[in-house]
Short mmCIF file of the C-alpha atoms (twelve columns), coordinates in Angstrom:
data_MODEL
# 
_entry.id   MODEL 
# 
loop_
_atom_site.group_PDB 
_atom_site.id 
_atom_site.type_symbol 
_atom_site.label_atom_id 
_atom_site.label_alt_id 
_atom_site.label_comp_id 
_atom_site.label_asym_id 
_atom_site.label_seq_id 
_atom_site.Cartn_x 
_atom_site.Cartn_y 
_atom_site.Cartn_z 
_atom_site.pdbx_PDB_model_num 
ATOM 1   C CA . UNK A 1   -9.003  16.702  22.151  1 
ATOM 2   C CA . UNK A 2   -12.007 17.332  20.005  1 
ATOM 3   C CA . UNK A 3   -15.762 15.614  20.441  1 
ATOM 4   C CA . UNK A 4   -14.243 12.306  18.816  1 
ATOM 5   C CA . UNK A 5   -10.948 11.010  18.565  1 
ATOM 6   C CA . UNK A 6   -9.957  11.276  14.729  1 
ATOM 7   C CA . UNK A 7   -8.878  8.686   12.774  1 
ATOM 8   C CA . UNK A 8   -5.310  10.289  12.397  1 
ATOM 9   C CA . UNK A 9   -5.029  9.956   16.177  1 
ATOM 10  C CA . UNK A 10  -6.033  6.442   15.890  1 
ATOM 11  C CA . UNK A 11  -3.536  6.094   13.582  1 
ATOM 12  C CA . UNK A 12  -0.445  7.465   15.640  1 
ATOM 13  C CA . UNK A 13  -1.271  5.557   18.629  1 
ATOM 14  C CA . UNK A 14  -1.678  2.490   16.577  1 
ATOM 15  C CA . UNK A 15  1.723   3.389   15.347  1 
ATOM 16  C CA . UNK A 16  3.421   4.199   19.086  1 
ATOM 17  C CA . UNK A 17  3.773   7.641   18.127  1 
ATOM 18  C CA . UNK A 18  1.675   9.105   21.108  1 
ATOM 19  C CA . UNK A 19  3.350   10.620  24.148  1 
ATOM 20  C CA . UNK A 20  2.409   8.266   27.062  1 
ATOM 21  C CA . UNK A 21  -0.242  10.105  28.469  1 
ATOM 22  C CA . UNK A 22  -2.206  11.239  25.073  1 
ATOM 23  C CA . UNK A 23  -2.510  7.706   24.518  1 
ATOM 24  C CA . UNK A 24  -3.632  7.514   28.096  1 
ATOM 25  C CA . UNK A 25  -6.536  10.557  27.223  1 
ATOM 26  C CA . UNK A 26  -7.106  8.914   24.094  1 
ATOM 27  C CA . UNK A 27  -7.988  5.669   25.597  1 
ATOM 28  C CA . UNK A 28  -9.729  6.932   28.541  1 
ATOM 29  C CA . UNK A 29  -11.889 8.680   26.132  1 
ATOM 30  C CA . UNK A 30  -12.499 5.597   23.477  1 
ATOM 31  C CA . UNK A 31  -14.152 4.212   27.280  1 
ATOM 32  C CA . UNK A 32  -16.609 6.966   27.892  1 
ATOM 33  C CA . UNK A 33  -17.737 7.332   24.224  1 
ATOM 34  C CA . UNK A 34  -19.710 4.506   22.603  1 
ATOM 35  C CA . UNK A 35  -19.014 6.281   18.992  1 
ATOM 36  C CA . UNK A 36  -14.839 6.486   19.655  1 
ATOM 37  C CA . UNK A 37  -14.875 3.106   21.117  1 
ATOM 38  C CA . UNK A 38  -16.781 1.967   18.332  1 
ATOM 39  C CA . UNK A 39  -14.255 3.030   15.953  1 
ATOM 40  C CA . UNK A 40  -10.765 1.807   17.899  1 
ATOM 41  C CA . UNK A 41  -12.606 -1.596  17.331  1 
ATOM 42  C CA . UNK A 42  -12.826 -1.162  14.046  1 
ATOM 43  C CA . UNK A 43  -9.610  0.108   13.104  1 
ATOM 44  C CA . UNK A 44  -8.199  -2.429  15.194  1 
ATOM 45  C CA . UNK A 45  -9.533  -5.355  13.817  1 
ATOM 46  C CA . UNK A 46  -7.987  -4.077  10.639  1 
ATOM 47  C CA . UNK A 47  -4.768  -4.487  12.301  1 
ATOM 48  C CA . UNK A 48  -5.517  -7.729  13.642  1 
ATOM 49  C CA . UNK A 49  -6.826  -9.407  10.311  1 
ATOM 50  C CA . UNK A 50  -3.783  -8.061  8.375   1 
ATOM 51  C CA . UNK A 51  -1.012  -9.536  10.525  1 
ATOM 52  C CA . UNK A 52  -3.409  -13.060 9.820   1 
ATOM 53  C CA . UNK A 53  -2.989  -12.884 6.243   1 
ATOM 54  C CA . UNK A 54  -1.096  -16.474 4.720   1 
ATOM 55  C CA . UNK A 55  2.535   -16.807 4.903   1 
ATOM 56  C CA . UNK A 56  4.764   -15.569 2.514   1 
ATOM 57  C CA . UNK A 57  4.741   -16.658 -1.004  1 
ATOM 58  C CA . UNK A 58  7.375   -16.360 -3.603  1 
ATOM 59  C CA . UNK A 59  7.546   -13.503 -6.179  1 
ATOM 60  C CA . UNK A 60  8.097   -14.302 -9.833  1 
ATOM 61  C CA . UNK A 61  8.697   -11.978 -12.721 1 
ATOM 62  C CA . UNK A 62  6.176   -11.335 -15.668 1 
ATOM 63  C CA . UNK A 63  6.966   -12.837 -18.952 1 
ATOM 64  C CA . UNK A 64  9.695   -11.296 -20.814 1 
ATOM 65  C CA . UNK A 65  10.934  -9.367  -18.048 1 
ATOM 66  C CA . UNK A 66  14.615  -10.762 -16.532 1 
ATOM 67  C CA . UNK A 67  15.440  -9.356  -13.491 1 
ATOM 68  C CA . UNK A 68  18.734  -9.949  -11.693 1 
ATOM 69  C CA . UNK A 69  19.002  -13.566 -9.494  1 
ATOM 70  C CA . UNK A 70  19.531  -11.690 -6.558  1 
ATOM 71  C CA . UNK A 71  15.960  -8.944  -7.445  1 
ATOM 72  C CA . UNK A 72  14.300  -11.994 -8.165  1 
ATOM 73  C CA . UNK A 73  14.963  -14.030 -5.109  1 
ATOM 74  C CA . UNK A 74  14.566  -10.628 -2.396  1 
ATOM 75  C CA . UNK A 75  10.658  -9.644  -2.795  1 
ATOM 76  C CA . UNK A 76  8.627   -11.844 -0.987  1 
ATOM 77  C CA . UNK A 77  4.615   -11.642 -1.701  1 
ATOM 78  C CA . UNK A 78  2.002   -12.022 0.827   1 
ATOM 79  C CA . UNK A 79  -1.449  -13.079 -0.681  1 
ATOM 80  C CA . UNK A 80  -4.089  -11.873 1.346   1 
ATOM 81  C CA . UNK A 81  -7.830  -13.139 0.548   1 
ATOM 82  C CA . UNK A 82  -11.599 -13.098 1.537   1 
ATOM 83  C CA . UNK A 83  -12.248 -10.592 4.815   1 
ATOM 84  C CA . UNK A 84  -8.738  -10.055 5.646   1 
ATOM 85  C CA . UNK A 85  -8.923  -7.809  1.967   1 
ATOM 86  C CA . UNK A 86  -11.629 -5.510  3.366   1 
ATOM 87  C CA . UNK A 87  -9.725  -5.267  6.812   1 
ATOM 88  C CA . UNK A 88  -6.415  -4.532  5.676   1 
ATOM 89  C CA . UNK A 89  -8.027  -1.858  3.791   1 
ATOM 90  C CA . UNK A 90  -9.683  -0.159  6.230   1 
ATOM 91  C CA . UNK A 91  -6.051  0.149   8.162   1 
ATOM 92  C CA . UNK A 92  -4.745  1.449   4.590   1 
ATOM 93  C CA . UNK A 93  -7.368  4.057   4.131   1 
ATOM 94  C CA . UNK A 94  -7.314  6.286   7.375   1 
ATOM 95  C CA . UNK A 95  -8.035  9.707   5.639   1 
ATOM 96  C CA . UNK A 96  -4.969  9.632   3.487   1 
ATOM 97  C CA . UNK A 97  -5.394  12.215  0.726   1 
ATOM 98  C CA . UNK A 98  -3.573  10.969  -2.776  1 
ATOM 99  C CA . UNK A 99  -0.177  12.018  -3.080  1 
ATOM 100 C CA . UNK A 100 1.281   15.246  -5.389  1 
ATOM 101 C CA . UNK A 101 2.762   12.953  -7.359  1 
ATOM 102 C CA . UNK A 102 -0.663  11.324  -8.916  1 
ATOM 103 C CA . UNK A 103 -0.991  11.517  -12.836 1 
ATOM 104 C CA . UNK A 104 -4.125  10.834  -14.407 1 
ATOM 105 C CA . UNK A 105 -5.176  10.652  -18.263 1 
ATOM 106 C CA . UNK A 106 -8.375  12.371  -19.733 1 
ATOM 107 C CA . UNK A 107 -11.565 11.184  -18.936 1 
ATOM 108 C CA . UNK A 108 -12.626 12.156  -15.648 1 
ATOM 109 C CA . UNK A 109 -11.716 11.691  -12.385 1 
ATOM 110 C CA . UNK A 110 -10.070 8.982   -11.728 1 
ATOM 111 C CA . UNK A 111 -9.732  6.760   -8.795  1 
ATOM 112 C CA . UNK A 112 -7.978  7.837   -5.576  1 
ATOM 113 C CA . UNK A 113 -4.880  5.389   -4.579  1 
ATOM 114 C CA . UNK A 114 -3.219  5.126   -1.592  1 
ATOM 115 C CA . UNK A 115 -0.016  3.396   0.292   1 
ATOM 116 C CA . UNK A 116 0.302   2.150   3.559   1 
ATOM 117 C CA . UNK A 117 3.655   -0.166  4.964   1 
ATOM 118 C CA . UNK A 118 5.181   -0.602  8.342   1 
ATOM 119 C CA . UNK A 119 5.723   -4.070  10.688  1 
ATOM 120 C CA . UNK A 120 2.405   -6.317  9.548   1 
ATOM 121 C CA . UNK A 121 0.448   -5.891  13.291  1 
ATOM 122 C CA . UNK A 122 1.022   -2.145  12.498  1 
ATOM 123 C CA . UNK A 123 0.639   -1.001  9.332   1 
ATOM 124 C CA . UNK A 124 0.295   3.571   8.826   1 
ATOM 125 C CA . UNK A 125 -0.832  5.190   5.621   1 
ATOM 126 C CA . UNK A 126 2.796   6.754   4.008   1 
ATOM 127 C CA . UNK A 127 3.371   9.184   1.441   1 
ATOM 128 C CA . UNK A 128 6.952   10.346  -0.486  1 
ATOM 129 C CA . UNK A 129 10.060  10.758  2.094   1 
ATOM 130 C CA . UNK A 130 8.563   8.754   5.011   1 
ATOM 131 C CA . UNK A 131 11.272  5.998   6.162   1 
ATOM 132 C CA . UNK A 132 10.582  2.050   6.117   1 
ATOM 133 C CA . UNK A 133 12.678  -0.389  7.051   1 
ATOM 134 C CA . UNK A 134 13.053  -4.156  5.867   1 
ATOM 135 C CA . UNK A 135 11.012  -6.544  6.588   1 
ATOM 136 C CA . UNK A 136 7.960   -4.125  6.620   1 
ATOM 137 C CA . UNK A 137 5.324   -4.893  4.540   1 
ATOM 138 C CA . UNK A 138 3.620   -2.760  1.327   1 
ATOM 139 C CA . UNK A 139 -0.252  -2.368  1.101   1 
ATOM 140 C CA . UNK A 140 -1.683  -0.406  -1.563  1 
ATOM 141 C CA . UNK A 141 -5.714  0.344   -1.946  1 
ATOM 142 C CA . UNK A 142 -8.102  2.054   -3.875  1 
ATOM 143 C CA . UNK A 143 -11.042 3.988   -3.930  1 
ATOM 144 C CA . UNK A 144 -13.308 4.123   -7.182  1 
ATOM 145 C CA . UNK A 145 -16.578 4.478   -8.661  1 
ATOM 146 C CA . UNK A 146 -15.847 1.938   -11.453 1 
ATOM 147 C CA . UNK A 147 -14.742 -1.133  -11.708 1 
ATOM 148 C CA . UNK A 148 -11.160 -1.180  -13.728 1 
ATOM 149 C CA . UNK A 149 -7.590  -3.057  -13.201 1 
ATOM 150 C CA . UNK A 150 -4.457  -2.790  -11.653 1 
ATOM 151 C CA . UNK A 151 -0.589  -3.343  -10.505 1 
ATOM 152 C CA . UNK A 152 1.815   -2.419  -8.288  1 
ATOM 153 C CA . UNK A 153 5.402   -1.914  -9.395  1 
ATOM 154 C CA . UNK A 154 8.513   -0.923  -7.421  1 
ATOM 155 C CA . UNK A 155 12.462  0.301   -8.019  1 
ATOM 156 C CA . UNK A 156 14.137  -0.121  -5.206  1 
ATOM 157 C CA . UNK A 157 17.800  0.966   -3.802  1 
ATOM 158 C CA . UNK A 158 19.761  -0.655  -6.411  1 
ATOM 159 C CA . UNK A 159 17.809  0.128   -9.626  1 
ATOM 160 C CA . UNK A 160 15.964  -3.482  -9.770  1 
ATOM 161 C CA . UNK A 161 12.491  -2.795  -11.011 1 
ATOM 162 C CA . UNK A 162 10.092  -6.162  -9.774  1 
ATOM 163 C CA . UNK A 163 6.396   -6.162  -9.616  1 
ATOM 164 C CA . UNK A 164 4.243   -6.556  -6.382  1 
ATOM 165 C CA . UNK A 165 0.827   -7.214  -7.603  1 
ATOM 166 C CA . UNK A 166 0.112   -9.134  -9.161  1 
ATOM 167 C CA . UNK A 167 2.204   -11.996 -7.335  1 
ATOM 168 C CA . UNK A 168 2.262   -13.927 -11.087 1 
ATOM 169 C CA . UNK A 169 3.646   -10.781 -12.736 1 
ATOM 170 C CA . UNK A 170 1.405   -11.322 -15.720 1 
ATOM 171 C CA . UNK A 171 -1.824  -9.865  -15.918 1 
ATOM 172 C CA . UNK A 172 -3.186  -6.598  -14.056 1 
ATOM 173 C CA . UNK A 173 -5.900  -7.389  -11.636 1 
ATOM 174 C CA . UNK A 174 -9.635  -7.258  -11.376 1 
ATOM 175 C CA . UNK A 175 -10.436 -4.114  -9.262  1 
ATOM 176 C CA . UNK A 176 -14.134 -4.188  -8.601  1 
ATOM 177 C CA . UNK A 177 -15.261 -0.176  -7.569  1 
ATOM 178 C CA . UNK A 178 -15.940 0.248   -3.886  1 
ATOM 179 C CA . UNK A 179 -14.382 2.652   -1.089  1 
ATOM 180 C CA . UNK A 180 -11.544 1.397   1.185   1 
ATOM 181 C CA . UNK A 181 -10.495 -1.455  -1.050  1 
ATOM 182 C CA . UNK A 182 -6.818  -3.352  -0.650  1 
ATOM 183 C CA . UNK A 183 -5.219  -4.339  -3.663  1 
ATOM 184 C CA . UNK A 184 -5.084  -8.564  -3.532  1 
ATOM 185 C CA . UNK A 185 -1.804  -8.601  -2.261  1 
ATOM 186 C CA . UNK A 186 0.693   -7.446  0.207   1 
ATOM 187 C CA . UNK A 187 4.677   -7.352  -0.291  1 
ATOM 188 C CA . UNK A 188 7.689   -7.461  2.855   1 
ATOM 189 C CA . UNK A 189 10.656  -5.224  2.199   1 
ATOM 190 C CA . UNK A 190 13.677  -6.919  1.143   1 
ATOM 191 C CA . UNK A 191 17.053  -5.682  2.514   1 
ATOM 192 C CA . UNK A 192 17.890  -3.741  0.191   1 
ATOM 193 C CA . UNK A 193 18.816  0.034   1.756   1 
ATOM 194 C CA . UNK A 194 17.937  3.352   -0.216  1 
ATOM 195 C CA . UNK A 195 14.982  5.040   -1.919  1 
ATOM 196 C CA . UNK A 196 12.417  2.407   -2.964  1 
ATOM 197 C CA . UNK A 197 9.726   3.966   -5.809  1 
ATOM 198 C CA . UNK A 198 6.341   2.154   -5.613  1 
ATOM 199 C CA . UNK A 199 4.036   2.635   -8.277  1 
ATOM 200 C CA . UNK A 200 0.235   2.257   -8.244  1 
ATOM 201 C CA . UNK A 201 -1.448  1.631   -11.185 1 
ATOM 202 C CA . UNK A 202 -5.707  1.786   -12.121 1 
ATOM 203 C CA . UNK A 203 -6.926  1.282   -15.534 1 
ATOM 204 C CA . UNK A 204 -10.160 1.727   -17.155 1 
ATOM 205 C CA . UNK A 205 -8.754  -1.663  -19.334 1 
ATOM 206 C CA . UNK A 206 -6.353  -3.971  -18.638 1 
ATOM 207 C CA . UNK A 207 -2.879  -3.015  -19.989 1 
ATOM 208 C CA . UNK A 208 0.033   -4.981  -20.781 1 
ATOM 209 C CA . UNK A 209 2.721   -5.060  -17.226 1 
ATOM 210 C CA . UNK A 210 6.447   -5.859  -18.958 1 
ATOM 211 C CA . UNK A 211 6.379   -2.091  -20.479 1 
ATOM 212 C CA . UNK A 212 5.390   -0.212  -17.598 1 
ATOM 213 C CA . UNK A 213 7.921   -2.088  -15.797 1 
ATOM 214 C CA . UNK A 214 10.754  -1.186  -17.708 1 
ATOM 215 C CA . UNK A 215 9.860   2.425   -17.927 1 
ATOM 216 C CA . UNK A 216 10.171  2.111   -14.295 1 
ATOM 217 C CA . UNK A 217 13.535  0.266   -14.488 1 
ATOM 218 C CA . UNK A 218 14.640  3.118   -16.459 1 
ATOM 219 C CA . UNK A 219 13.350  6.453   -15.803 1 
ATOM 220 C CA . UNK A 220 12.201  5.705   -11.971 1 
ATOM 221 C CA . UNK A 221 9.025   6.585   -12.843 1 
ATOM 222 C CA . UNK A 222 5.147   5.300   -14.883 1 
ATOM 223 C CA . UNK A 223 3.841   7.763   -17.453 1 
ATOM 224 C CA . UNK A 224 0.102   7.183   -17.257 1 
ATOM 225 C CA . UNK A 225 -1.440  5.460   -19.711 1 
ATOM 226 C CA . UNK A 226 -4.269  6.349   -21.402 1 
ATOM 227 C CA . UNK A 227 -7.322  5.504   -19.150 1 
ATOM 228 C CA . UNK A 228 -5.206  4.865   -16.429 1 
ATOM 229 C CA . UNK A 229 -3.929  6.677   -13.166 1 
ATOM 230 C CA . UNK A 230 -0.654  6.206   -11.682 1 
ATOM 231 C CA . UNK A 231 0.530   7.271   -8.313  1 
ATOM 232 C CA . UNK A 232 4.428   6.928   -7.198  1 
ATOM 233 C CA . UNK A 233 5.650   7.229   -3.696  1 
ATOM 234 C CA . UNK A 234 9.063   6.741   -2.954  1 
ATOM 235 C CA . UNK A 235 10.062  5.952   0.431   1 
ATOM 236 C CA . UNK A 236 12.850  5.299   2.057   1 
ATOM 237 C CA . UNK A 237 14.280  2.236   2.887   1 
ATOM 238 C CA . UNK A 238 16.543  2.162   6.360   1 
ATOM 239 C CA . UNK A 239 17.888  -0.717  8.188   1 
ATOM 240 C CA . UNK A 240 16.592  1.031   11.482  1 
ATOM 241 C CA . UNK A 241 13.629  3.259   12.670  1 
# 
């Protein structure tokens, strides 16, 4: 182990994917080192405040948009609000680099995005090919030096395309600029099996929802808009770990 217990190690033994006795060293260390100890708390209470969020609310599609009874009744949206937001994103943020699969438009650097899912008392950071199962729930989160607006989209197993954030389906929302944000929202896994695409969307300006969606529902995939950056991750959806 090095000086300090990194924040991917955190992350696995928050996860149960330490061997008995590095999580043993781990701990034992996190008690002799004020600065380690320091940070299990914080990551931790990340954890803690994101399996508080408010139950489960209904997801309903943006105007114009029609998705199948059965699309339309799986996705279940969990709003999450006021410090639980800044929590949850600290779990969501632990060193995850953005994935290949980030587009961005002219203009500069754009923001960095980032995906995290798993049970809600144990949420990881994932990235394209890692398995979920259903039931889990879907955090995305954003780092930026401007303020700007987004959405979170998803095609899952059987070619339904539904949006997570915002829970209305209407509007992109308000991303104020900061480091380690959550988008306002979190969304539990349905039961449908298969690849599941989630896309991440930040815009300088708001953009309309109903045609990104669409492109999804067809091609699988968001071409970036201009202003915008889009990251997809597709995971995959099993009905056990």
């Amino acid at each position: 182990m090095t000086e300090h217990v990194s924040d991917l190690r955190w992350d696995r033994l928050l996860a149960g994917e330490l061997a008995d006795s590095d999580r043993a060293d781990v701990l034992a260390h996190a008690e002799a080192c004020a600065t380690c100890a320091a940070r299990r708390d914080e990551i931790t209470a990340g954890f803690d405040a994101f399996a508080r969020v408010a139950p489960a609310l209904p997801r309903r599609a943006p105007s114009g948009i029609a998705p199948s009874r059965r699309a339309s009744s799986r996705k279940r949206m969990l709003a999450v609000g006021g410090a639980a937001v800044a929590a949850a994103a600290a779990v969501v943020l632990l060193l995850r680099a953005p994935s290949t699969s980030t587009t961005r438009t002219k203009g500069g650097e754009g923001p960095k995005l980032m995906l995290a899912a798993g049970p809600r008392d144990r949420l990881v950071p994932v990235t394209t090919g890692d398995r979920v199962q259903p039931g889990d729930s879907i955090q995305a989160a954003y780092t930026t030096t401007r303020d700007g607006f987004g959405a979170v989209l998803a095609r899952d197993g059987s070619g339904a395309a539904a949006v997570y954030v915002p829970a209305d389906g209407q509007a992109m929302v308000a991303l104020p600029a900061g480091t380690m944000r959550s988008f306002p929202g979190s969304t539990i896994l349905d039961e449908v099996l298969g690849t599941q695409a989630v896309v991440i969307v930040w815009c300088e300006t708001t953009r309309p929802i109903a045609p990104l969606v669409a492109e999804l529902r067809e091609t699988g995939a968001v071409t970036a808009p201009q202003g915008c950056t889009v990251d997809r991750v597709v995971l995959d959806v099993h009905g056990a770990r």
